[in-house]
Structures are given as C-alpha cells and as structure tokens.
C-alpha positions as CSV (number, residue, x, y, z in Angstrom):
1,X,75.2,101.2,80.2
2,X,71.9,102.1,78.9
3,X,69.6,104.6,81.0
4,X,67.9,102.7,84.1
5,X,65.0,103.7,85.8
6,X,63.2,102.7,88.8
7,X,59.7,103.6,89.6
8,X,59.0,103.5,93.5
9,X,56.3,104.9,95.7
10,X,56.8,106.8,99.3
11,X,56.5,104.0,102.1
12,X,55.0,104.2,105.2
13,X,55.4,101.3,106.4
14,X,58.4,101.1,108.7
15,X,60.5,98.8,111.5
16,X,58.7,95.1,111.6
17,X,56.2,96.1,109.4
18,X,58.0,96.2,106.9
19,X,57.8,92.4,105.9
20,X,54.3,92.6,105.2
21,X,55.3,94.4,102.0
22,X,57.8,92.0,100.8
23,X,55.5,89.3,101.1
24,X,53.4,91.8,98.9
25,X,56.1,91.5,96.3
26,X,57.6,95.1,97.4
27,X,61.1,95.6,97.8
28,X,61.8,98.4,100.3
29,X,64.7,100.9,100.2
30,X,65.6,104.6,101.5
31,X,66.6,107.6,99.4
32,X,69.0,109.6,100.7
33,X,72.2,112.0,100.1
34,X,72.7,115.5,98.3
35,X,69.9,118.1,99.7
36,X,67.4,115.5,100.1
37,X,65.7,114.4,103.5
38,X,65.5,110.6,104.1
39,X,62.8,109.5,102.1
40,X,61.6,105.4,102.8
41,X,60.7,103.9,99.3
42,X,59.2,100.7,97.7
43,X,60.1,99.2,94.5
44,X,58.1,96.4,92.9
45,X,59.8,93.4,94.0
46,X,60.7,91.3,90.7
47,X,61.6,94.5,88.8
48,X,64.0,95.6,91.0
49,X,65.4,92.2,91.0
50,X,66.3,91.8,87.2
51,X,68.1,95.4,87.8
52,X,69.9,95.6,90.6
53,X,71.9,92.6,90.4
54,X,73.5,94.7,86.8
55,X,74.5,97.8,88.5
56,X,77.8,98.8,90.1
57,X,78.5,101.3,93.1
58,X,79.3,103.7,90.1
59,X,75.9,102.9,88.1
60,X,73.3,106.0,87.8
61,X,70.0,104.8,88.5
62,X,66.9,107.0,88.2
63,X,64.4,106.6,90.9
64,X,61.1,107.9,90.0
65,X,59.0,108.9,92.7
66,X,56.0,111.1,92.7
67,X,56.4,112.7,89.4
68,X,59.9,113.4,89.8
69,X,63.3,111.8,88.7
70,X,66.2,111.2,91.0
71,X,69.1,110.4,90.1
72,X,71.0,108.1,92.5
73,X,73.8,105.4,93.3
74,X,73.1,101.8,95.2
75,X,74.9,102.3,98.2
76,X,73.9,99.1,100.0
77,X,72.1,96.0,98.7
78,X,70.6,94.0,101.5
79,X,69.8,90.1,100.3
80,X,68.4,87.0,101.9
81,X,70.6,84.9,100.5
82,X,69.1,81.3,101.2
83,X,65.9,82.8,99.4
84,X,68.2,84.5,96.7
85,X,65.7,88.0,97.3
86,X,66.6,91.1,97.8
87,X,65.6,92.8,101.0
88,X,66.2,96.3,101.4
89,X,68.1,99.1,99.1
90,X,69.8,102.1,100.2
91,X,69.8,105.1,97.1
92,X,72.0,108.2,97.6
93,X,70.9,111.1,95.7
94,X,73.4,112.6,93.9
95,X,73.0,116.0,91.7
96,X,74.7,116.0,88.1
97,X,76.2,118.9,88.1
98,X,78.2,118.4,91.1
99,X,81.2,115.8,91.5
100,X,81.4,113.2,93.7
101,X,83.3,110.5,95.5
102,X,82.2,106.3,94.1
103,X,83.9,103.0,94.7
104,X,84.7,101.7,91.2
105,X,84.9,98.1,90.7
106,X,88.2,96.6,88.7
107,X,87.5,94.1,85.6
108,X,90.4,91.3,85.2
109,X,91.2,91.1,81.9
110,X,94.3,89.4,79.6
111,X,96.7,86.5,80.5
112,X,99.8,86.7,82.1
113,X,103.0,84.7,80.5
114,X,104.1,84.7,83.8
115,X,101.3,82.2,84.4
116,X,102.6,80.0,81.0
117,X,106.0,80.7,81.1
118,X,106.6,80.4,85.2
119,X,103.8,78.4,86.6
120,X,102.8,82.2,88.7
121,X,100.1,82.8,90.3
122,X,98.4,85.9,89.9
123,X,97.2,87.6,93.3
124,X,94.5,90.1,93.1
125,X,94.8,92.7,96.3
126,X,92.2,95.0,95.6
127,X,88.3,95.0,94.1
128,X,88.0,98.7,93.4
129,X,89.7,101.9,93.8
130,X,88.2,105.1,94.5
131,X,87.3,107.9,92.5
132,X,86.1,111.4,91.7
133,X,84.3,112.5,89.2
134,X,81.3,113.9,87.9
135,X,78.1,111.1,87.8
136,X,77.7,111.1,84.3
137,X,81.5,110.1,83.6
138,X,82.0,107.9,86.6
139,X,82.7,104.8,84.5
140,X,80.9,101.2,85.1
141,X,84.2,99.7,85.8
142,X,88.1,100.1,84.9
143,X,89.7,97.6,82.8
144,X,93.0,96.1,84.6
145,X,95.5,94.1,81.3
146,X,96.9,91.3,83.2
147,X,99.2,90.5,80.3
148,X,101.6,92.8,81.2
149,X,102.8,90.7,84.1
150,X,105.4,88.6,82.1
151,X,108.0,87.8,84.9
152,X,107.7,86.5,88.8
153,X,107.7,89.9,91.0
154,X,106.1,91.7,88.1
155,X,103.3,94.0,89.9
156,X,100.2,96.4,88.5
157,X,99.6,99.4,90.8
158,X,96.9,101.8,90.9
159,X,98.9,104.6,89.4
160,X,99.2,101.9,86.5
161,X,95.9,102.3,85.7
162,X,94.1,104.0,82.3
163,X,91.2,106.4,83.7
164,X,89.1,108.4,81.5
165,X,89.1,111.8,81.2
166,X,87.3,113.6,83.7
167,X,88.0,111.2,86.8
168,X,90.4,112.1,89.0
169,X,92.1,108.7,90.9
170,X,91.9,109.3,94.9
171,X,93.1,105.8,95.6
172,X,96.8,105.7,96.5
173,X,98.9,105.3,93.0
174,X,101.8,103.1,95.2
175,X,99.0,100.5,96.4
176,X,99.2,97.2,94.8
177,X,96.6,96.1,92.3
178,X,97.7,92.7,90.9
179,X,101.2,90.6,91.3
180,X,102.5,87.4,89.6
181,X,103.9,85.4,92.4
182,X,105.7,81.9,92.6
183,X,104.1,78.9,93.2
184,X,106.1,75.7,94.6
185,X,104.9,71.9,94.8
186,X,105.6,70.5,97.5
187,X,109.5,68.8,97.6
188,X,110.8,72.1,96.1
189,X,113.4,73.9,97.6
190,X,111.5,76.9,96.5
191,X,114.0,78.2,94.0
192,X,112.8,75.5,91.4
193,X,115.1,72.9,92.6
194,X,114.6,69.4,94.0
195,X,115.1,69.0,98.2
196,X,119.0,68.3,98.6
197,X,118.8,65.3,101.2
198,X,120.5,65.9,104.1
199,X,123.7,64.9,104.9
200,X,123.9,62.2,107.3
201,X,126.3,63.1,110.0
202,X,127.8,59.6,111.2
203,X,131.1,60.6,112.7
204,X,130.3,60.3,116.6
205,X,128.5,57.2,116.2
206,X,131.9,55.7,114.4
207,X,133.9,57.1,117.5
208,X,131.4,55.6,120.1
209,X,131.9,52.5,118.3
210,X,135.7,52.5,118.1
C-alpha cells in the first residue's frame, strides 16, 4: 500500500463540544501510544473519509501535525452509521524502529472442491490473527488458499499459514482458521441417505384384537 498521510491540527475542543466541529466538516481523533502524551486531533472531515475506510489495523498511516510526522496505526474507528460518517479516530503512535504487537486481517481466497465435489460448506472461525513484527513489515493482510480443503473434515489452522519474513505469528498455530463441513437438506439421514421410514410395530394391536 502506497504511503498515506494525514494532515491534522491540535484540538481543543473537547466532551460535547466536540460536535460543533463535525458540523464544521472536522473529524476528531486522539494520538496516542509509544512515548507520546495523549494528543486530541482534527482531521478534515471528507479527507479522512476517502482514507480511512482503505486502511487495516496493520496499515501505517502518517499523521502530520505541527510540522512533524507520526507514524501511527487506527486503533478504533468510531461511525454514525445511519449518516454513513465517521465520528471519532483513535491513532497509536508507534516508532519504526521498534516491534510491535497488530491484529492482521485474513483475505479468503481460492475454491474448495469440497464445495463442488461434497456440497460443504466452508466455515470461517476467525477474522485475523495476531502478530509481531516491525511496522514497516507488518503486512496489509495474509492470504488464506481455500482450495486446499478438498474433503469434508478438511481444516486450515493458523500454523497453516504463509507469513513473511520478519513477522513472528503470536496467534495460537492449533486454533482453527477455516473448515469444510457437511451440509444436509432436510429428509436426510445425515450420512447422505434418504430417512428409512419407521417400522410400524402392529403386533399388540393384532393381540388385542384376537
């Protein structure tokens, strides 16, 4: 992902009165995180907007504020979502020359023959895993082949996973990531089969009537 800046200016503005800047077409936020105090921030409004939306919980984004540049992470993304607006944005400031902890999303790629060849269903257990790394190689996102489930039962886990060099994977290799599973319409027997009907036990009645 190409380099992203944001320019923002020290607020002052705080608590309720914080609304009259959004209806100023500023989008307010908060820097925080490595060796830097809590800093209140506004972002022109529509800018941020055509960014944001693009960037990850792994995505550098450089802040610029009163001359200087900041690198940072989103860490929470506040949004009216009736209005479809932002709200409020939380930064963390990160150094680059120190590694850190990020939430990496997973991207769903490939088809499984499990889906063509067994009717499965594929069942997604987890969004992201967590990682460590240094900022600049924390990747936008790890690619997850879903065409290696070719059977029922077959199951991607984390330690299943292709990270780049330089991350280290803190997420627990035995979780789960993905599983083909069977599906069954309804009058199966769950093994594939039709219902057997049940057998209709008519021996007492035939005594009662002897």
């Amino acid at each position: 992902m190409e380099k992203v800046v944001l320019h923002a200016t020290r607020r002052t503005l705080t608590g309720k009165q914080v609304s009259q800047l959004r209806r100023k077409g500023q989008l307010p936020g908060v820097i925080y995180g490595h060796n830097y105090e809590p800093t209140p921030i506004c972002l022109e409004a529509h800018n941020a907007g055509l960014v944001i939306p693009h960037l990850t919980s792994s995505s550098i984004v450089n802040i610029e504020l009163e001359g200087k540049t900041i690198p940072a992470l989103v860490r929470e993304k506040q949004k009216n979502y009736i209005k479809n607006v932002y709200t409020h944005i939380d930064f963390q400031a990160i150094s680059l020359t120190e590694t850190i902890r990020a939430e990496v999303s997973l991207h769903f790629h490939g088809l499984s023959p499990a889906i063509k060849d067994f009717s499965a269903a594929i069942v997604h257990n987890m969004e992201s895993v967590e990682v460590e790394a240094l900022p600049n190689d924390l990747p936008e996102r790890i690619e997850v082949n879903l065409a290696t489930l070719a059977r029922i039962g077959d199951a991607i886990h984390v330690r299943d996973l292709v990270i780049p060099a330089g991350v280290t994977l803190l997420t627990d290799g035995d979780e789960m990531v993905s599983v083909a599973t069977a599906t069954h319409d309804e009058g199966s027997d769950g093994a594939g089969g039709e219902l057997a009907e049940p057998e209709v036990i008519e021996k007492g009645k035939k005594e009662e009537e002897k």
